[in-house]
C-alpha positions as CSV (number, residue, x, y, z in Angstrom):
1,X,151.1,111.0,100.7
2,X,149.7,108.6,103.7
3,X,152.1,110.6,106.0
4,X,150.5,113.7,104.8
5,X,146.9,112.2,105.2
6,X,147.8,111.0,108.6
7,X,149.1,114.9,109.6
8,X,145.9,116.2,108.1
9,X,143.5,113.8,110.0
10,X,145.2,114.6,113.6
11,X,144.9,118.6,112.7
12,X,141.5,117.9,112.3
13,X,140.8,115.9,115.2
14,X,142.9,118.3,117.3
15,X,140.6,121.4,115.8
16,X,137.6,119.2,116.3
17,X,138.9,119.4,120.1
18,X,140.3,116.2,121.0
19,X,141.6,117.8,124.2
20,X,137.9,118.1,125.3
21,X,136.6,114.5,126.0
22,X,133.1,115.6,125.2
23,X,134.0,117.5,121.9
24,X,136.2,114.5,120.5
25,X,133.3,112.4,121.0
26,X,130.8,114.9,119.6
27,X,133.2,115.0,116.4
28,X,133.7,110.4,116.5
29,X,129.3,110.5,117.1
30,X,129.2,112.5,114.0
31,X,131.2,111.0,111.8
32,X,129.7,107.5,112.3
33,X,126.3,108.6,112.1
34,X,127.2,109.8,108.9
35,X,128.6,107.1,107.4
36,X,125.4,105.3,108.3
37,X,123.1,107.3,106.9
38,X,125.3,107.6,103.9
39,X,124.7,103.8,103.8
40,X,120.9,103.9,104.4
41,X,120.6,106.5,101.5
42,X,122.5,104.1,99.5
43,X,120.4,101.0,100.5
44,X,116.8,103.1,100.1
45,X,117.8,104.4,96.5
46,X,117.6,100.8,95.4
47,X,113.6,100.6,96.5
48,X,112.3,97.2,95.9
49,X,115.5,96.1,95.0
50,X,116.9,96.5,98.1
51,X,117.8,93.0,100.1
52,X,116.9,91.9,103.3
53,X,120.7,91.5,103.8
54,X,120.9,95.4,102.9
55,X,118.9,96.4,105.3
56,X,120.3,94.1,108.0
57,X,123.7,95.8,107.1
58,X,122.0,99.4,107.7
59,X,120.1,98.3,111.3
60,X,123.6,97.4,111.9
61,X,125.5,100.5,111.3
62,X,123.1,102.2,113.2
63,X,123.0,100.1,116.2
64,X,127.0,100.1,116.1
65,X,126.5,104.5,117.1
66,X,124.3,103.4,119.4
67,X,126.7,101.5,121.1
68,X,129.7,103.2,121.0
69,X,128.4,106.3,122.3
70,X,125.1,105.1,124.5
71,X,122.3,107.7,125.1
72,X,122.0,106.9,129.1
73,X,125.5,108.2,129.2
74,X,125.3,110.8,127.7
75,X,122.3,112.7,128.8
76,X,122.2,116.2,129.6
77,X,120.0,118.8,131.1
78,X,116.5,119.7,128.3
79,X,118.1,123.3,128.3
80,X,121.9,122.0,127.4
81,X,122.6,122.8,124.0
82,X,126.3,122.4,124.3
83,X,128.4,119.0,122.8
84,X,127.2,116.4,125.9
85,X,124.0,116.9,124.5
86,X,124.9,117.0,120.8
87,X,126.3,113.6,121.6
88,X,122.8,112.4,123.1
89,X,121.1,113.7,120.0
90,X,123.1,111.7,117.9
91,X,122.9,108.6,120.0
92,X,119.3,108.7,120.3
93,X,119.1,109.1,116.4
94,X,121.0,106.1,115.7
95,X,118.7,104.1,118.1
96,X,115.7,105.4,116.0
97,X,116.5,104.9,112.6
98,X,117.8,101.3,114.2
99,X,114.7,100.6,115.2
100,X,112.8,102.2,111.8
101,X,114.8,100.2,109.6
102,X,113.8,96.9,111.8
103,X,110.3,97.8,111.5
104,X,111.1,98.0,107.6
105,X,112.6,94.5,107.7
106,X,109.1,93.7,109.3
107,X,110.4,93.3,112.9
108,X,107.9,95.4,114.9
109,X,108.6,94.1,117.9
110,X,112.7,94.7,118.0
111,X,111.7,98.0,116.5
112,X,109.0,99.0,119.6
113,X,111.1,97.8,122.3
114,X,113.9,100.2,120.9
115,X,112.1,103.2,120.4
116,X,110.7,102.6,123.9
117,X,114.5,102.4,125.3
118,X,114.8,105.8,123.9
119,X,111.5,107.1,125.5
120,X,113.1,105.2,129.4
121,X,116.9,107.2,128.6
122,X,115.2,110.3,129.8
123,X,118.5,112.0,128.4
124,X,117.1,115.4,127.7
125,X,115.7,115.0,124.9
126,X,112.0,115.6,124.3
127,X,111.9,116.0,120.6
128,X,113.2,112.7,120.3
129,X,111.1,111.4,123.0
130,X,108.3,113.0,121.0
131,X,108.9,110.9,117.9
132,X,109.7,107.5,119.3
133,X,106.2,107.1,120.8
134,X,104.4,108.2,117.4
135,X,106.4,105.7,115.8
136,X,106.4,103.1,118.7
137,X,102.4,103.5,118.9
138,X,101.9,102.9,115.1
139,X,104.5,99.6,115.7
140,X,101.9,98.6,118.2
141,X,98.8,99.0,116.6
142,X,100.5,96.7,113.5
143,X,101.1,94.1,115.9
144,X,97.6,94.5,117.6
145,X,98.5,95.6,120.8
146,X,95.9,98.4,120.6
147,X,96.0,99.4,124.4
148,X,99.6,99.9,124.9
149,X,99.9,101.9,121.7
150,X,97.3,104.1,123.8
151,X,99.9,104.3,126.6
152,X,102.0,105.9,123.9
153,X,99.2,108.7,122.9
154,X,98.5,109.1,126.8
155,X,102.3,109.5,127.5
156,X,102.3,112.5,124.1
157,X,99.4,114.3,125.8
158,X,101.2,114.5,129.3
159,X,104.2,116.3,127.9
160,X,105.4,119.8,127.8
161,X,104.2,120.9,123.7
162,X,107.3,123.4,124.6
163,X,110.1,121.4,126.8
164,X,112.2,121.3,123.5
165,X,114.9,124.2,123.5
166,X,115.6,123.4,119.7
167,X,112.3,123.5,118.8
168,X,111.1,126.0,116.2
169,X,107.5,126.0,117.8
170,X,105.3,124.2,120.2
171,X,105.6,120.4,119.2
172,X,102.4,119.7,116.8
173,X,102.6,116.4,117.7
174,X,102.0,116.6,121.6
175,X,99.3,119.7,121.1
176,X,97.3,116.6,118.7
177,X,97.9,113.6,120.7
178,X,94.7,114.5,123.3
179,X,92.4,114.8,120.4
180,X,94.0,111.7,118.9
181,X,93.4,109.8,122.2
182,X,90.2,110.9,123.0
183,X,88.7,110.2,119.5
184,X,90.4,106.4,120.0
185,X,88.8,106.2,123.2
186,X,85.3,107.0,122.0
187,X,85.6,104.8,119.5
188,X,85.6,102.5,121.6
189,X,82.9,103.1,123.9
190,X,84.7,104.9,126.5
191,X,83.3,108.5,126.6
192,X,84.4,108.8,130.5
193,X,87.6,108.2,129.5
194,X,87.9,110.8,126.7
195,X,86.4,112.9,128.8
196,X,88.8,113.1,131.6
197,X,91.7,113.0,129.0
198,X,90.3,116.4,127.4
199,X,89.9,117.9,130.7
200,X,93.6,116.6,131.9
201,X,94.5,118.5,128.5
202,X,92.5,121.7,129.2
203,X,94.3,122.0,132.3
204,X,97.9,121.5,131.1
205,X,97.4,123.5,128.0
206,X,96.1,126.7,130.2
207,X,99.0,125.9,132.3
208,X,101.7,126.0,129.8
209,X,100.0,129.2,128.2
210,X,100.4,130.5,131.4
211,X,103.7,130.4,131.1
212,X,104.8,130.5,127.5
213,X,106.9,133.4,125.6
214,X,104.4,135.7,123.3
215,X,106.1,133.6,120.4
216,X,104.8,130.4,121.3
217,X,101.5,131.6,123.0
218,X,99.6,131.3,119.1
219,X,100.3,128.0,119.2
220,X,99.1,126.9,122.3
221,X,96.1,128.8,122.4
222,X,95.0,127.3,119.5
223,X,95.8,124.1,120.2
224,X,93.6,124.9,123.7
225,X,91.0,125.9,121.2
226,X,90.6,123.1,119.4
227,X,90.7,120.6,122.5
228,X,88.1,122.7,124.2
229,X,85.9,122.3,120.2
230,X,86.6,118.3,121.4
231,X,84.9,118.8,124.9
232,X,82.0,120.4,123.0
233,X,83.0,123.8,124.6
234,X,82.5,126.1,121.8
235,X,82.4,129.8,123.9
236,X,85.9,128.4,125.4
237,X,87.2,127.4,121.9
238,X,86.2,130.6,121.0
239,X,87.8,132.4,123.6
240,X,91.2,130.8,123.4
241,X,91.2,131.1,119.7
242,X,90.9,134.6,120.4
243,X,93.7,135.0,122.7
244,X,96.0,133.3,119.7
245,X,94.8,136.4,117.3
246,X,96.0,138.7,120.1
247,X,99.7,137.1,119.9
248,X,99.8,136.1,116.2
249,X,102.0,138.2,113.8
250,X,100.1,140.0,111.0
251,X,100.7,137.3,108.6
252,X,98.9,135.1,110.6
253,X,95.4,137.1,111.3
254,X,93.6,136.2,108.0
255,X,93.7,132.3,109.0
256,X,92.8,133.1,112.4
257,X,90.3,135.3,111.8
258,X,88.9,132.4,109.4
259,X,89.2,129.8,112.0
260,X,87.1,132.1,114.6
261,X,84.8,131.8,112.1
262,X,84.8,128.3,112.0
263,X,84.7,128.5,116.1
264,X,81.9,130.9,116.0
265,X,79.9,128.5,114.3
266,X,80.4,125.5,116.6
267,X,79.6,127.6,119.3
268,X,76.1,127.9,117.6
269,X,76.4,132.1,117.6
270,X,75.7,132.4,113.4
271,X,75.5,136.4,114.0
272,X,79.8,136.4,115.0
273,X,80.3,133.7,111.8
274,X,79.2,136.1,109.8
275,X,81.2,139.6,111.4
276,X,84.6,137.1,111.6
277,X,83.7,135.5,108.0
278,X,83.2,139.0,106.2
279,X,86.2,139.9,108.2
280,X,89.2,137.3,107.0
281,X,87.6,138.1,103.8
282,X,88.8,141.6,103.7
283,X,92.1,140.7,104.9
284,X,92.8,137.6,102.5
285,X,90.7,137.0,98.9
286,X,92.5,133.7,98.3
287,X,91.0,130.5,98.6
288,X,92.4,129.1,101.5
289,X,90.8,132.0,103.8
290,X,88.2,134.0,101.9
291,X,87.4,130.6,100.3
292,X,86.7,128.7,103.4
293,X,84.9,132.1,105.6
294,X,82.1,132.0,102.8
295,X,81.5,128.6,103.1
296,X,81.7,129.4,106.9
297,X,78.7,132.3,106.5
298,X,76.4,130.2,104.1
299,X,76.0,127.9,106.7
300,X,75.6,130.5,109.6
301,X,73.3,132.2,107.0
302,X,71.2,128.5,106.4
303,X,70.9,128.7,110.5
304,X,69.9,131.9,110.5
305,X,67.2,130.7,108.1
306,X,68.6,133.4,105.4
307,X,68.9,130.9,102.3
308,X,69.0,133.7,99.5
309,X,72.7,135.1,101.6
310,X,73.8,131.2,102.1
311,X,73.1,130.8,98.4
312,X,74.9,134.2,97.5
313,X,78.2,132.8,99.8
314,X,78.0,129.5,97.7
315,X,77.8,131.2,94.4
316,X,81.2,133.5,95.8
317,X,82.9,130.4,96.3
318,X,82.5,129.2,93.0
319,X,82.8,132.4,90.7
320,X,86.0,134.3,92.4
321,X,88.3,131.7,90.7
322,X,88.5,129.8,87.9
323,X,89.5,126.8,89.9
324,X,87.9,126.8,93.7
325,X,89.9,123.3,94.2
326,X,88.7,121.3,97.0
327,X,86.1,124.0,98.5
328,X,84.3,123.6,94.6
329,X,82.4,120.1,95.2
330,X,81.6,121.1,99.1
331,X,80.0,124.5,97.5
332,X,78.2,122.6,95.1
333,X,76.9,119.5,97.4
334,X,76.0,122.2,100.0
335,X,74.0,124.2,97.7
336,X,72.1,121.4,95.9
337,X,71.3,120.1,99.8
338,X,69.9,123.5,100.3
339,X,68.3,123.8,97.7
340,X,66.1,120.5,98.2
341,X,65.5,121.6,101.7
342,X,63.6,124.4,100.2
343,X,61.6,122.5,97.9
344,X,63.4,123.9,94.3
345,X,64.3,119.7,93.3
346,X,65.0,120.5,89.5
347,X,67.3,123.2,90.6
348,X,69.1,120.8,93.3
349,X,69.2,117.9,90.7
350,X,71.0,120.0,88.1
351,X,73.4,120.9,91.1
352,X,74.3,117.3,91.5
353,X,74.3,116.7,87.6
354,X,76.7,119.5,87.3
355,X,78.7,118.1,90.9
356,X,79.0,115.0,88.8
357,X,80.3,116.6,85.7
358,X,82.6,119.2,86.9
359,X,84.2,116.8,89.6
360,X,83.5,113.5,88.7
361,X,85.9,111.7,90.9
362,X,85.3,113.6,94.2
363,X,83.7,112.0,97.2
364,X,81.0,114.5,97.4
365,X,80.0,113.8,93.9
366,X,79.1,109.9,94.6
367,X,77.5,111.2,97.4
368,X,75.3,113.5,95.1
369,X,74.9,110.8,92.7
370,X,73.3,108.8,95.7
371,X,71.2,111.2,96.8
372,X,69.2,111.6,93.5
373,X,68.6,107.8,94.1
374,X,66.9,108.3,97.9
375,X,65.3,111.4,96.4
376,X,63.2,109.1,94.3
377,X,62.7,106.9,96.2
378,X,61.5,109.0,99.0
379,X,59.2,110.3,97.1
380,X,57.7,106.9,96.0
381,X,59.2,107.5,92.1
382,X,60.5,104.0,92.5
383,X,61.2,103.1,88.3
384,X,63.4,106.3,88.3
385,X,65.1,105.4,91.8
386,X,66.1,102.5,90.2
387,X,67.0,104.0,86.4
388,X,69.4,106.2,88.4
389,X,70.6,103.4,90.7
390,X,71.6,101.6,87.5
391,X,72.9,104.3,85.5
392,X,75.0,106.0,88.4
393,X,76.7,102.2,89.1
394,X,77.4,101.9,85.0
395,X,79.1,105.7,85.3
396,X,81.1,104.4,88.6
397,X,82.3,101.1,86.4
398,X,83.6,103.4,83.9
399,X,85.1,105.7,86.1
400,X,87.2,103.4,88.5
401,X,88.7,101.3,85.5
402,X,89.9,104.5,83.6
403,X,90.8,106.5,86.9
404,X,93.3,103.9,89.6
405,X,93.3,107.0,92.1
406,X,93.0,105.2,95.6
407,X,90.6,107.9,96.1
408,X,88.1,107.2,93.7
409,X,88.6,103.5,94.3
410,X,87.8,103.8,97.9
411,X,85.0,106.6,97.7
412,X,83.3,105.2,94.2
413,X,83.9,101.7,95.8
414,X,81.6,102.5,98.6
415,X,78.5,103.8,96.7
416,X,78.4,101.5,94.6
417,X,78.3,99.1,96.5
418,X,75.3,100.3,98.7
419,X,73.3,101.2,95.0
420,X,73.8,97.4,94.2
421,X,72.3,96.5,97.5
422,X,69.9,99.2,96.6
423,X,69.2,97.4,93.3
424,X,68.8,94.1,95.4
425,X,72.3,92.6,93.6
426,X,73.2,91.8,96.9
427,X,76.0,89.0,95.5
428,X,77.8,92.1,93.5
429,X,77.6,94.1,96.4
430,X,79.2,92.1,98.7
431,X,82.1,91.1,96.5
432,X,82.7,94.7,95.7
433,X,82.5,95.6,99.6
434,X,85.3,93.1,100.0
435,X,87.4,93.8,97.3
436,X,87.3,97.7,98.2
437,X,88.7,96.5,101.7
438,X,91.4,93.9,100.3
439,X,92.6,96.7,98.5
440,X,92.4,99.5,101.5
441,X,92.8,97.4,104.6
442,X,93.8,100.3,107.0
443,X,90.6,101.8,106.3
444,X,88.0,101.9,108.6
445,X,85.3,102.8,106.4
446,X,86.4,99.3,103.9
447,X,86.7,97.8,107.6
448,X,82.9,98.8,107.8
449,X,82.0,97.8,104.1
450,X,83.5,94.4,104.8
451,X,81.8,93.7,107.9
452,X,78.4,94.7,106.3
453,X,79.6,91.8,103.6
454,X,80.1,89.1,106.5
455,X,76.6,89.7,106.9
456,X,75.5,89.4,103.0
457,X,77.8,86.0,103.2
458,X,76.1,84.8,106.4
459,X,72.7,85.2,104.7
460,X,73.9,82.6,101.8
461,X,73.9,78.6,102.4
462,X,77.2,78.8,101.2
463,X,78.6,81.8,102.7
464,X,79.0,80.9,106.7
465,X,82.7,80.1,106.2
466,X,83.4,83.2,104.6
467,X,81.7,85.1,107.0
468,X,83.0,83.6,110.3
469,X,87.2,84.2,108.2
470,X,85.7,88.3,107.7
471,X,84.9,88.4,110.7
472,X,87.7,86.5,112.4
473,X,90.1,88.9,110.3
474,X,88.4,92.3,111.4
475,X,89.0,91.4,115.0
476,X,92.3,90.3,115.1
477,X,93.5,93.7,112.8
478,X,91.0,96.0,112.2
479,X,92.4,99.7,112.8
480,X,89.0,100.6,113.8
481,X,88.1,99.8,117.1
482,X,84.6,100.1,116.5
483,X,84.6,97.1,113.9
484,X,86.8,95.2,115.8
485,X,84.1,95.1,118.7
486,X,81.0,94.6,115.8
487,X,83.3,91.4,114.5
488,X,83.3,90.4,118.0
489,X,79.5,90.4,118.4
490,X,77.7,86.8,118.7
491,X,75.4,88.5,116.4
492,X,77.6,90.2,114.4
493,X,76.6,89.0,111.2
494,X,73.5,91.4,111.7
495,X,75.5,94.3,113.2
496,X,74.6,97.2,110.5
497,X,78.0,98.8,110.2
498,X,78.0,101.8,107.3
C-alpha cells in the first residue's frame, strides 16, 4: 500500500507538470497554502478559545509559503495570467494572511511592515497591492501613526482602479480612496490639500475613462461622478453620471437613473430631480429606487417652494409598502421638519410622536424626540420644554436597557445626554457622555461626547484630573482628527465639540 501511495503521488506531481519548473512550483505553492489555511480555519473555529500559541502556529505556516516560494521572485508582468504568476499570487497571499494573523495576535507593527513588503515586491500584482494598504493603513491608524496611514490612502488613489487583469470590475477600493483621503484631510484642516487630491483624481479618473473597455466605463464614470459631488462640482457630477447610464446594461438604469436624481439635486437644478425622479420610478417601484427618487423629488419639490407635491412624495414613501425599511423614519423626520417650517406644529408634533412610536430605536426618532424639546423652548413654553426633556430621557432609560443594539446605545446615548444638560443635570450628562464613548471608542461622534465631558469635569473642583486623562486619551487615539486637535487645545476644556 505505501508503494502504491508513493506511485500515485509521483503520477500526480508528473500530471501537475513537474517537468515545467514553474508548474511544479505552482502545484508545491498550492498545496502549502492549503494546508495553512486548513490550519487557520481550524485555529478561527475555536473563537475566544483560540491560544496565543495557536495563532503563533498559523503566522507560522503562513510565513513558511512565504519563504519557500518568495514574491520578489516570482513576479510576473500585471497581464500574466499563466503559473509564474499563479505562484506570485499565492506567495503574496501567504505574506498577507501572515501579517493579518500578527495583527490578530496584537502585533501591528510586524503586521504593517509586512503588508508594506508586499506593496515594495511590485510583482504584478495590483489586487493584492490594493488590499495590503487598506489593511496596512487601518494597522497604522491603531498604532497612531495617522500620517503615514495617509501615505497608504494617497498611494490607493494614485493607482490604475483597472490595472488588475483578474478583476471582475474596476477596484472599488481605489475608485473610494480619493474621497476617503480628502474627507481625512479636511478633517483636519487641510482643505488645500483635499483639494488638490480631488483634482489629481479628476484627472486620472477622466484619463482611465478615456481608455477603458465599454464594460468597465459604468464604473469609472461613476466613480468620476461622485469625486467631482466631492469638489462641489455638481453639473460635472452630473455629466459623468450620465455618461455611466450611456454604458450601463439595462439592469442597471433604474439605479442610475435614481442616482442622477440624487446628482440633479446637488447641482441645485430641482426641475431635472423631478424628470430623473419620476423617471427611475417608472422603471423600478421597489424601495431601493422608486423608494429613494421620491424622497429625492420632495426635497426638489420643498426647493421649488411646492410643499403640498414634497408632502405627496413623503406620503408615497410611506404608503406603497407595508414596510418602507430605512427610507420610513427619513420620510417621517422630513415631513414633520416641513411641516413646522410651514407653521402646521400639531400636525409636525404628531409626526414626531408617531416617528417615535413606529421606530422607536432609529436615530432620526431621538432626533425628533429632541426637537419637540427646542420647539418649546424656542418658543418661550419653557415648563413643557422641560416636561418633554424629562419624559423623552425616562423613554430613552427604558429603551437602552431593554434594547443592547450598539445602535440605539450610541444614538439614544447621545440625546440624552444633551437633554440632561438641557435639564441642567450636568453630573448625569457627563457620565453618560463617557460611558457612551468607553463603550464606542472608534467613534468619533462618542470621541466628540467625551470631549464635551472633559469640559463638564473641568468645571468641577474635583474634576481637573479627570479632564486633563480625557483629554490626554483623545489625543494620543482618537480616530477623529478633528478631536484629536480640540484635546490638543490649551483651552480645550472650553472647545464646544457636538
Amino acid at each position: 500500500m505505501r508503494r502504491g501511495a508513493l506511485l500515485v503521488l509521483a503520477a500526480g506531481a508528473f500530471a501537475a507538470g513537474c517537468g515545467d519548473p514553474a508548474l511544479w512550483a505552482r502545484w508545491r505553492s498550492d498545496r502549502a497554502i492549503y494546508h495553512a489555511q486548513a490550519l487557520e480555519r481550524r485555529v478561527l473555529a475555536k473563537g475566544s478559545r483560540a491560544q496565543d500559541a495557536d495563532l503563533a502556529r498559523v503566522e507560522a505556516g503562513f510565513a513558511a509559503v512565504a519563504a519557500d516560494f518568495p514574491t520578489s521572485r516570482w513576479a510576473a508582468a500585471v497581464n500574466d495570467t499563466g503559473p509564474v504568476h499563479d505562484v506570485a499570487l499565492t506567495s503574496a497571499r501567504a505574506t498577507f494572511e501572515q501579517a493579518a494573523t500578527a495583527a490578530r495576535r496584537g502585533a501591528d507593527e510586524r503586521a504593517a511592515a509586512l503588508w508594506a513588503g508586499i506593496e515594495a515586491a511590485d510583482a504584478g500584482l495590483p489586487g493584492m497591492v490594493v488590499a495590503s494598504r487598506l489593511a496596512r493603513a487601518r494597522a497604522l491608524v491603531r498604532l497612531g501613526r495617522y500620517d503615514e496611514s495617509l501615505a497608504e490612502w494617497a498611494g490607493l488613489a494614485e493607482m490604475d482602479p483597472i490595472a488588475d487583469p483578474r478583476r471582475a470590475a474596476p477596484s472599488a477600493e481605489v475608485l473610494d480612496a480619493p474621497l476617503v483621503l480628502a474627507s481625512e484631510l479636511r478633517s483636519r484642516g487641510r482643505d488645500a490639500a483635499a483639494d488638490s487630491v480631488l483634482r489629481r483624481a479628476d484627472g486620472h479618473l477622466s484619463a482611465v475613462l478615456a481608455r477603458a473597455t465599454n464594460d468597465d466605463r459604468p464604473a469609472l464614470a461613476d466613480g468620476l461622478s461622485r469625486v467631482r459631488a466631492a469638489r462641489r462640482d455638481a453639473p460635472g457630477a452630473l455629466a459623468a453620471l450620465r455618461l455611466a447610464l450611456r454604458g450601463a446594461p439595462n439592469w442597471e438604469i433604474p439605479q442610475f437613473a435614481e442616482e442622477l436624481a440624487a446628482r440633479a439635486l446637488e447641482a441645485g437644478a430641482p426641475e431635472s430631480v423631478v424628470a430623473y425622479s419620476r423617471w427611475a420610478v417608472s422603471l423600478d417601484d421597489t424601495r431601493r429606487v422608486a423608494g429613494n427618487a421620491w424622497i429625492a423629488a420632495a426635497r426638489a419639490w420643498t426647493r421649488l417652494g411646492q410643499p403640498d407635491s414634497a408632502l405627496a412624495d413623503y406620503d408615497a414613501v410611506l404608503s406603497r409598502w407595508i414596510d418602507p425599511g430605512s427610507l420610513g423614519p427619513v420620510a417621517r423626520f422630513e415631513r414633520a421638519m416641513l411641516l413646522e417650517e410651514l407653521g402646521e406644529w400639531e400636525r409636525a408634533h404628531a409626526e414626531y410622536l408617531a416617528l417615535q412610536a413606529v421606530y422607536p430605536t432609529q436615530p432620526l426618532s431621538f432626533e425628533g424626540a429632541r426637537r419637540v424639546v427646542d420647539y418649546y423652548q424656542s418658543q418661550n413654553q419653557h415648563d413643557l420644554a422641560r416636561l418633554a426633556a424629562q419624559g423623552e430621557v425616562a423613554i430613552l432609560d427604558r429603551l437602552r436597557a431593554s434594547n443592547r443594539d450598539p445602535g440605539v446605545q450610541r444614538n439614544g446615548g447621545r440625546v440624552r445626554a444633551e437633554l440632561l444638560l438641557f435639564l441642567g443635570r450636568d453630573r448625569e450628562a457627563e457620565d453618560a457622555l463617557l460611558t457612551t464613548w468607553r463603550s464606542f471608542p472608534d467613534d468619533s461622534t462618542s470621541e466628540a461626547g467625551a470631549l464635551r465631558a472633559a469640559a463638564l469635569a473641568a468645571r468641577r473642583p474635583d474634576g481637573a484630573a479627570l479632564a486633563d486623562s480625557i483629554r490626554a486619551a483623545l489625543r494620543r487615539s482618537a480616530a477623529s482628527a478633528t478631536v484629536r486637535r480640540a484635546a490638543g487645545a490649551l483651552d480645550g476644556a472650553e472647545v464646544g465639540v457636538h
